[in-house]
N, CA, C and O atoms as a printed pandas DataFrame, in Angstrom:
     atom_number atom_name residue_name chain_id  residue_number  x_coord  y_coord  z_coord
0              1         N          UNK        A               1   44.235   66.107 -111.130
1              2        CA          UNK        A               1   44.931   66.606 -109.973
2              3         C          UNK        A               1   46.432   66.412 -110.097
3              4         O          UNK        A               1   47.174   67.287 -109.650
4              5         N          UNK        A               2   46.907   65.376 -110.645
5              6        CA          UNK        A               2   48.422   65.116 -110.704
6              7         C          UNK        A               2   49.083   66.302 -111.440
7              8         O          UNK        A               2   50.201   66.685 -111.094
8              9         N          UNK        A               3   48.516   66.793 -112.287
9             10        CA          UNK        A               3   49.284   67.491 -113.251
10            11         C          UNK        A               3   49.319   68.638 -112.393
11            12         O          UNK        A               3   50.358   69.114 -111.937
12            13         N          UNK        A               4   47.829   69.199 -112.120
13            14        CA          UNK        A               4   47.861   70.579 -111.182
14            15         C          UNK        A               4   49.087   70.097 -110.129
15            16         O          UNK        A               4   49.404   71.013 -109.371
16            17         N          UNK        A               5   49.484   69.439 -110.022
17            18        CA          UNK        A               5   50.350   69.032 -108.343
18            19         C          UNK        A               5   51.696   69.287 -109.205
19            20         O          UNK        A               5   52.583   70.116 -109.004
20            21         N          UNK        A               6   51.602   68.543 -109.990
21            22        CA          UNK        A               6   52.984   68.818 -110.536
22            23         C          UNK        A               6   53.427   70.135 -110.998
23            24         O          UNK        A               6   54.621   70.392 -110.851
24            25         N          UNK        A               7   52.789   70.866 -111.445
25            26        CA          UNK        A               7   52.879   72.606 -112.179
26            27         C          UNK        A               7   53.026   73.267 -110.558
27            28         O          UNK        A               7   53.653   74.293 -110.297
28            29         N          UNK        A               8   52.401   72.540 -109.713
29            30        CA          UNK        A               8   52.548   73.370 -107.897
30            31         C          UNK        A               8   53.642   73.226 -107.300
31            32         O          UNK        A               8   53.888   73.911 -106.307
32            33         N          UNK        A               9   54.719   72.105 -107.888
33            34        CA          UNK        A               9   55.639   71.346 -107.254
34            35         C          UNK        A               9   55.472   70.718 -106.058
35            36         O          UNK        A               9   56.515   70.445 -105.464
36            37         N          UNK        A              10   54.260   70.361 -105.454
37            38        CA          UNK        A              10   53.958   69.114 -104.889
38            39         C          UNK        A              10   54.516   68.174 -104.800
39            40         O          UNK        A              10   53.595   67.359 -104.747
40            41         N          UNK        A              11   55.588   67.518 -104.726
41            42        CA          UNK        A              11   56.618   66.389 -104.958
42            43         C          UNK        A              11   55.247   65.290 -104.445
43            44         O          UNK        A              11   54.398   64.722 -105.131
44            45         N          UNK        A              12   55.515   65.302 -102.729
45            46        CA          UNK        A              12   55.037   64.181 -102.083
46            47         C          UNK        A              12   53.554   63.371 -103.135
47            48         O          UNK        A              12   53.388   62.256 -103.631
48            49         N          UNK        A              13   52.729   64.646 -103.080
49            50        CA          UNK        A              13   51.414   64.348 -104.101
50            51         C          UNK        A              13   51.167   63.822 -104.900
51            52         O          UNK        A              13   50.292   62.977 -105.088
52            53         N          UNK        A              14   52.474   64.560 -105.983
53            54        CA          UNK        A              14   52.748   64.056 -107.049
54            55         C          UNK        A              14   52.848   62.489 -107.310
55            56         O          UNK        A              14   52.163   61.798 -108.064
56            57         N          UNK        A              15   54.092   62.060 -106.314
57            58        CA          UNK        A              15   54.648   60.654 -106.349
58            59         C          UNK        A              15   53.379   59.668 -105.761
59            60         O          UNK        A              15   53.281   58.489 -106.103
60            61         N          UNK        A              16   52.372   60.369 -104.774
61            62        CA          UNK        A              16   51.646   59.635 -104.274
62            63         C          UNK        A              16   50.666   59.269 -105.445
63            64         O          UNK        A              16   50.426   58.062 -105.485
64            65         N          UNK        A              17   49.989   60.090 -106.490
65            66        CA          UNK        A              17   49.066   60.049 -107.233
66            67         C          UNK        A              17   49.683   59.189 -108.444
67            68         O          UNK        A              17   49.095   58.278 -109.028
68            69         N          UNK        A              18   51.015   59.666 -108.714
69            70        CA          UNK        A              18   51.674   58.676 -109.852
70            71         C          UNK        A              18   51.884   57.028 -109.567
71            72         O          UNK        A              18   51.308   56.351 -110.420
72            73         N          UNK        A              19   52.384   56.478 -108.842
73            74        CA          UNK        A              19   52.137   55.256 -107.727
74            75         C          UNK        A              19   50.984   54.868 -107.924
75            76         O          UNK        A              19   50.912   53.728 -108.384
76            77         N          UNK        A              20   49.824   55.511 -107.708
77            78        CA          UNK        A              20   48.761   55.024 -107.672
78            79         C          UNK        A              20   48.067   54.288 -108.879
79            80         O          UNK        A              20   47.308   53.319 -108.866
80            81         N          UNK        A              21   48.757   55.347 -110.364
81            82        CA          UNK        A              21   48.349   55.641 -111.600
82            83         C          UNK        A              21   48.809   54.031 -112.108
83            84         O          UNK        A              21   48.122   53.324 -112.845
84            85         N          UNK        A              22   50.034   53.687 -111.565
85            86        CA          UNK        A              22   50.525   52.465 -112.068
86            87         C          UNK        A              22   49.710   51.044 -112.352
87            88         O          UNK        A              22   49.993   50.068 -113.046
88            89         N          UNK        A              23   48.809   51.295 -111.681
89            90        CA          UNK        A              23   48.103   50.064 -111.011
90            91         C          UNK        A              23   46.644   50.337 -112.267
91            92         O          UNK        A              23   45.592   49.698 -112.241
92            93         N          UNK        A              24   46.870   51.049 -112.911
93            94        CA          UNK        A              24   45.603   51.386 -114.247
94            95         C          UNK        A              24   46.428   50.879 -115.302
95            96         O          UNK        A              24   47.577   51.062 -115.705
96            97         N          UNK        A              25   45.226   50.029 -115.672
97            98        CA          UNK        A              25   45.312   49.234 -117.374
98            99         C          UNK        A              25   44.073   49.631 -118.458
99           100         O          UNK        A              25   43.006   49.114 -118.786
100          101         N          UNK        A              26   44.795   50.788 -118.804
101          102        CA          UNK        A              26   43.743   51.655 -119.780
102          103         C          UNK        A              26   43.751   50.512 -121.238
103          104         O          UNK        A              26   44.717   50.091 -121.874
104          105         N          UNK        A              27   42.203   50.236 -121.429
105          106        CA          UNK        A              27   42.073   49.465 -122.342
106          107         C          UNK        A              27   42.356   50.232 -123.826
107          108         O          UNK        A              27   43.176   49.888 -124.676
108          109         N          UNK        A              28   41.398   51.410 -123.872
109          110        CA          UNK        A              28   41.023   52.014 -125.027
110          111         C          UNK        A              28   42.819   52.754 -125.475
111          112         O          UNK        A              28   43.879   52.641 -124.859
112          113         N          UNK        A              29   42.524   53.423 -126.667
113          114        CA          UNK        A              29   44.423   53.632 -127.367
114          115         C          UNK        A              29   44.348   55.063 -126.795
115          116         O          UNK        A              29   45.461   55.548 -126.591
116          117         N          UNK        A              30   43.516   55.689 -126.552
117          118        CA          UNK        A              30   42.980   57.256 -125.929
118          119         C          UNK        A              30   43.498   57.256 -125.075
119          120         O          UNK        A              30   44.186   58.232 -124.775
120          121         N          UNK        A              31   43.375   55.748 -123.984
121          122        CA          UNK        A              31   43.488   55.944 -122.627
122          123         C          UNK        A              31   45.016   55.984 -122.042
123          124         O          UNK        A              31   45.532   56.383 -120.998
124          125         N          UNK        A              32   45.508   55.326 -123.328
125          126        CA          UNK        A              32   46.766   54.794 -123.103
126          127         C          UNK        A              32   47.705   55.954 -123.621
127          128         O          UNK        A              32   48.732   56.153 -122.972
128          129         N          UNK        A              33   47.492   56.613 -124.551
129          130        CA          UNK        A              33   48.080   57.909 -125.061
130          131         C          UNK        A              33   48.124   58.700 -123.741
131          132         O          UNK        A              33   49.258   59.025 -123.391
132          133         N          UNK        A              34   46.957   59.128 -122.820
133          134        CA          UNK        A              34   46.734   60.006 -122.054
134          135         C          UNK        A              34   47.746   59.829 -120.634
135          136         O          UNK        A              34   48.362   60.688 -120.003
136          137         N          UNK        A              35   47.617   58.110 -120.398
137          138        CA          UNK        A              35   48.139   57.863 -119.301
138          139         C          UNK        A              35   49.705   58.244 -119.708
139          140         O          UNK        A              35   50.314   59.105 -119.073
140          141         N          UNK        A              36   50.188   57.668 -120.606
141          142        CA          UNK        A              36   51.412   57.878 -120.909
142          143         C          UNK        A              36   52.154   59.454 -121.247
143          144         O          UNK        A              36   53.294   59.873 -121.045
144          145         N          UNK        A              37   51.097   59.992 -121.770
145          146        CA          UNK        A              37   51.562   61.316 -121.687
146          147         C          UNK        A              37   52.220   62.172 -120.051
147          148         O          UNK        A              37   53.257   62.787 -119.801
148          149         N          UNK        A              38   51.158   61.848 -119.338
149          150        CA          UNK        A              38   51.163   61.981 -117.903
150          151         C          UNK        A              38   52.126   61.845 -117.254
151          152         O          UNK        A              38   52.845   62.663 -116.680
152          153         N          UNK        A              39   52.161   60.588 -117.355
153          154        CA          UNK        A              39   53.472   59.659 -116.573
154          155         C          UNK        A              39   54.856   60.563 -117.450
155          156         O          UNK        A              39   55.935   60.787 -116.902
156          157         N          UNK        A              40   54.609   60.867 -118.488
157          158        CA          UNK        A              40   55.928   61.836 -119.100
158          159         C          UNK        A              40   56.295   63.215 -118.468
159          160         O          UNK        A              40   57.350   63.557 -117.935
160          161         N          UNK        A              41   55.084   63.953 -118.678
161          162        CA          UNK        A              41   54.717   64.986 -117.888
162          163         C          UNK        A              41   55.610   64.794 -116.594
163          164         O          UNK        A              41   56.731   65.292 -116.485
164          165         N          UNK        A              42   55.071   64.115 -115.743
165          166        CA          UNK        A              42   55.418   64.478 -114.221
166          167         C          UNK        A              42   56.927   63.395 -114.336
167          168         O          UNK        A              42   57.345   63.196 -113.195
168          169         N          UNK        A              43   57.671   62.787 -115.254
169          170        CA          UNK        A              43   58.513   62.561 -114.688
170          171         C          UNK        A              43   59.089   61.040 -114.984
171          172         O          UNK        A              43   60.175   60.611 -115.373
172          173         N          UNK        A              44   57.862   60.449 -114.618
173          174        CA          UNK        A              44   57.739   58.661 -114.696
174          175         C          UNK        A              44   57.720   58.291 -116.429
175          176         O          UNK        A              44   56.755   57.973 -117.124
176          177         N          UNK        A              45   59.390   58.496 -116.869
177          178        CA          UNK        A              45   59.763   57.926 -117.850
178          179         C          UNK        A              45   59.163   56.159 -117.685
179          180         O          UNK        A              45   57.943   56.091 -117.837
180          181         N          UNK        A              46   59.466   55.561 -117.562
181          182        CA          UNK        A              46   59.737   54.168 -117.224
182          183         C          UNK        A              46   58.262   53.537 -118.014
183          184         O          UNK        A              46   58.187   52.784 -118.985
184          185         N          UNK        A              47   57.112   54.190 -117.155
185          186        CA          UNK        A              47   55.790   54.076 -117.223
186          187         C          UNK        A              47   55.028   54.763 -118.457
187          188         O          UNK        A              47   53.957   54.374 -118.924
188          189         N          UNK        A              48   55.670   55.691 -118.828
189          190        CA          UNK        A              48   55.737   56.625 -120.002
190          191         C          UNK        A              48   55.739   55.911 -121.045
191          192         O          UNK        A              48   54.878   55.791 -121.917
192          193         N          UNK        A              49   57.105   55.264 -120.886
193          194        CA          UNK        A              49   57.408   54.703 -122.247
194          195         C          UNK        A              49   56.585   53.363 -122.384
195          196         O          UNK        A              49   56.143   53.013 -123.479
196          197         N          UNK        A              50   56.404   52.656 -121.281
197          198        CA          UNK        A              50   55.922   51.470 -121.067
198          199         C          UNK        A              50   54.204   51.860 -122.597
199          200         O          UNK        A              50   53.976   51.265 -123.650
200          201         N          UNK        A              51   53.507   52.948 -121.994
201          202        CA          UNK        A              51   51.734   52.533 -122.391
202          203         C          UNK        A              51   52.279   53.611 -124.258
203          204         O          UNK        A              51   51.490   53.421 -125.183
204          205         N          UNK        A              52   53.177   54.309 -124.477
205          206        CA          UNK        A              52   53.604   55.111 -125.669
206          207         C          UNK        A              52   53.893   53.904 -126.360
207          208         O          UNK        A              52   53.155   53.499 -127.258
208          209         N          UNK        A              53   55.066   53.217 -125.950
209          210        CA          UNK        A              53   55.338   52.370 -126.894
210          211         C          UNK        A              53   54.458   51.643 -127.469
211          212         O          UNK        A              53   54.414   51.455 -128.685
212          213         N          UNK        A              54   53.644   51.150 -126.596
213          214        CA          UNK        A              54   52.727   50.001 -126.949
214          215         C          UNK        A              54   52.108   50.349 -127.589
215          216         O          UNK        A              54   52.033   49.458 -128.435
216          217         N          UNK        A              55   51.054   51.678 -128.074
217          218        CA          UNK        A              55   50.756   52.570 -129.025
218          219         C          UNK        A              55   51.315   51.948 -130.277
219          220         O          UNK        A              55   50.706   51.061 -130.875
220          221         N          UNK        A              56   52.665   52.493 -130.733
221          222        CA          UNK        A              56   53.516   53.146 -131.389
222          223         C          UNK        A              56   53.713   51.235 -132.152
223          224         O          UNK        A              56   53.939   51.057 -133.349
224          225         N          UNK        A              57   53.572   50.161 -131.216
225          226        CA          UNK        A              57   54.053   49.071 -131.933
226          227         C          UNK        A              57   52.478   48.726 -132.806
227          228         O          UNK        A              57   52.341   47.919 -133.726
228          229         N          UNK        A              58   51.258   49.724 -132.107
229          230        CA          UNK        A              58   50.484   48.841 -132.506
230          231         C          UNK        A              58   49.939   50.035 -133.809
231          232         O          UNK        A              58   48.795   49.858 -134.230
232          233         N          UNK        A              59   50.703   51.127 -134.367
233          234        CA          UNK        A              59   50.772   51.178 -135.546
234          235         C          UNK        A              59   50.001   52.772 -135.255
235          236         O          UNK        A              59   49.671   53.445 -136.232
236          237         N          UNK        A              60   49.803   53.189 -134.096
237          238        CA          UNK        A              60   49.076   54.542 -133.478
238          239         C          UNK        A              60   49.674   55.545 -134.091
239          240         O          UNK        A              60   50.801   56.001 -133.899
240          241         N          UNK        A              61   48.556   55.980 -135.116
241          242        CA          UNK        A              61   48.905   57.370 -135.864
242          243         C          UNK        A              61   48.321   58.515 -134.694
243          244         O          UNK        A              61   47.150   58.585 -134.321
244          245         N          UNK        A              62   49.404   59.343 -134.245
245          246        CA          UNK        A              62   49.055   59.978 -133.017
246          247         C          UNK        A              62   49.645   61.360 -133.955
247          248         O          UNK        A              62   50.249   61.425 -135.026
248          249         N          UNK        A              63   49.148   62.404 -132.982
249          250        CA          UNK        A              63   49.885   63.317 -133.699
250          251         C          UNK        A              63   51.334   64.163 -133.192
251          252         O          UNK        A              63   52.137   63.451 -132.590
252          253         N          UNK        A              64   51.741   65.682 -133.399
253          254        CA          UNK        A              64   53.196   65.425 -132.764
254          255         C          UNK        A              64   53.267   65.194 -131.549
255          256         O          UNK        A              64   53.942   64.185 -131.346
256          257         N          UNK        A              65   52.767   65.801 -130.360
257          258        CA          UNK        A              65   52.741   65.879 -129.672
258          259         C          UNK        A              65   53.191   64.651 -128.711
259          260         O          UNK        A              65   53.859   64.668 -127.678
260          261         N          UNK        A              66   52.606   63.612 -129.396
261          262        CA          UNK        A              66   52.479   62.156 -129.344
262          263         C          UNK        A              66   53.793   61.612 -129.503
263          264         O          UNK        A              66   54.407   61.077 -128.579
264          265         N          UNK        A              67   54.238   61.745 -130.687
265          266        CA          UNK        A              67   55.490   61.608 -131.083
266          267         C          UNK        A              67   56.660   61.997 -130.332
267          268         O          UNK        A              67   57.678   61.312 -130.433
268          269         N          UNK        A              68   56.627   63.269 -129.405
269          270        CA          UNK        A              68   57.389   64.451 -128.735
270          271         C          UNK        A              68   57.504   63.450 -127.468
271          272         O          UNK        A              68   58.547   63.029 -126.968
272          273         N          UNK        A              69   56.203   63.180 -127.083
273          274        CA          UNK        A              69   55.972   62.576 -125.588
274          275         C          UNK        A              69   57.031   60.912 -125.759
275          276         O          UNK        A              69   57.809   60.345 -124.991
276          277         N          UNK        A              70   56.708   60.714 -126.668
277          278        CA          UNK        A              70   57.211   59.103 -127.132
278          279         C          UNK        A              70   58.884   59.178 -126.993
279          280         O          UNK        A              70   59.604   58.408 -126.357
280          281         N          UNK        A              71   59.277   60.356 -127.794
281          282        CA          UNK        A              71   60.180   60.412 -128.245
282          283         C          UNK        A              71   61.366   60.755 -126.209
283          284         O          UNK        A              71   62.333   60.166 -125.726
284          285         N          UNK        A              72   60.680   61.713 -125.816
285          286        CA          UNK        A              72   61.168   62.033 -124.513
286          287         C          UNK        A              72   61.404   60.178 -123.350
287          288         O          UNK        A              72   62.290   59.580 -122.739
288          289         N          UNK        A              73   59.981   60.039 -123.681
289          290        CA          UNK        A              73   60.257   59.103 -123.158
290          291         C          UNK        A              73   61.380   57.624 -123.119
291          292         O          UNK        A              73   61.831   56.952 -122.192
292          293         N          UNK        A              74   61.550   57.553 -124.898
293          294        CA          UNK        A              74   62.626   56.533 -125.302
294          295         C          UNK        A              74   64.137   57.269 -124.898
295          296         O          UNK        A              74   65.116   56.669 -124.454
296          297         N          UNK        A              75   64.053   58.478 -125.134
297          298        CA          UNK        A              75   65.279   58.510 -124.402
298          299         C          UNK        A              75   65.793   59.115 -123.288
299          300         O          UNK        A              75   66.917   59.611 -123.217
300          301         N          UNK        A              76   64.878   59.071 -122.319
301          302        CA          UNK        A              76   65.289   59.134 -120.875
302          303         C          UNK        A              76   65.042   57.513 -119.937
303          304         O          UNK        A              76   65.058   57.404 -118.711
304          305         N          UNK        A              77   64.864   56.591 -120.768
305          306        CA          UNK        A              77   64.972   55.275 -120.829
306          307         C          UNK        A              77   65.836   54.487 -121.438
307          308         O          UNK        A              77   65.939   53.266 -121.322
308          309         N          UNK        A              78   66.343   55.079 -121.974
309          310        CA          UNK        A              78   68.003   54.723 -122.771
310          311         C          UNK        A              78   67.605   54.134 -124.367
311          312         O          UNK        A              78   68.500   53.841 -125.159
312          313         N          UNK        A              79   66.620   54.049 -124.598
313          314        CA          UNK        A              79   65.994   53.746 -126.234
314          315         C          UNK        A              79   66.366   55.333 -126.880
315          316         O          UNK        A              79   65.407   56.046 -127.178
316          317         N          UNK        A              80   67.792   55.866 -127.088
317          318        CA          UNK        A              80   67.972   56.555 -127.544
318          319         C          UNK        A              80   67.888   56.620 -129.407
319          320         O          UNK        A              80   67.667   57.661 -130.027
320          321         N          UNK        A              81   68.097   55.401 -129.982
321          322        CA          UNK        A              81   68.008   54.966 -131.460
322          323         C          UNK        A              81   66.262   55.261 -131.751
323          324         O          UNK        A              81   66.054   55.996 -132.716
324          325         N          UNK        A              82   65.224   54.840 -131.130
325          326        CA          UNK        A              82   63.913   55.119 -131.129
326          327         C          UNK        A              82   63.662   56.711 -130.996
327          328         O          UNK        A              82   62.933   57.399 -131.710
328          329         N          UNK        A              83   64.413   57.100 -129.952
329          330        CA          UNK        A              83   64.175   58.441 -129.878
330          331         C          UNK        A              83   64.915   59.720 -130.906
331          332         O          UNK        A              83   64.700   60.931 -130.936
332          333         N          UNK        A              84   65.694   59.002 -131.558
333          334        CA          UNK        A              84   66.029   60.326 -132.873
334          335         C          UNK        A              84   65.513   59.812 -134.313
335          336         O          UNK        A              84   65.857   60.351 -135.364
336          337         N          UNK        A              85   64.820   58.927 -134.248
337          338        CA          UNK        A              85   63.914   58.064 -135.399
338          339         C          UNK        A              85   62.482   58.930 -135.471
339          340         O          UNK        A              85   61.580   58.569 -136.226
């Protein structure tokens, strides 16, 4: 639903469902790719970078896409050196 909200421009929805998202501690590396993609998607750098990175330290051969999402995220978080690496 978040994403459909977000492609609708739903703001309120959006922020309400993302908020919510915060409070999930995706165990599996799937889960954590997905959440983080998301949180990129709609916006929530912060949170983005937070579950990507953690990936990325723990050696996550992802593919570009992955990389793209990672990469957006380090530098709209000011990890601009990560993000042209």
């Amino acid at each position: 639903q978040l994403v459909f909200y977000n492609y609708e421009k739903e703001e309120e929805k959006v922020n309400t469902l993302a908020k919510q998202l915060t409070h999930v501690y995706p165990i599996l590396s799937e889960q954590r790719y997905k959440l983080g993609a998301t949180f990129a998607l709609v916006g929530e750098f912060e949170w983005a970078f937070k579950w990507l990175y953690s990936l990325y330290k723990t050696g996550f051969q992802g593919d570009s896409t992955f990389l793209y999402w990672l990469a957006s995220a380090a530098y709209y978080t000011g990890h601009k050196t990560l993000a042209q690496t």
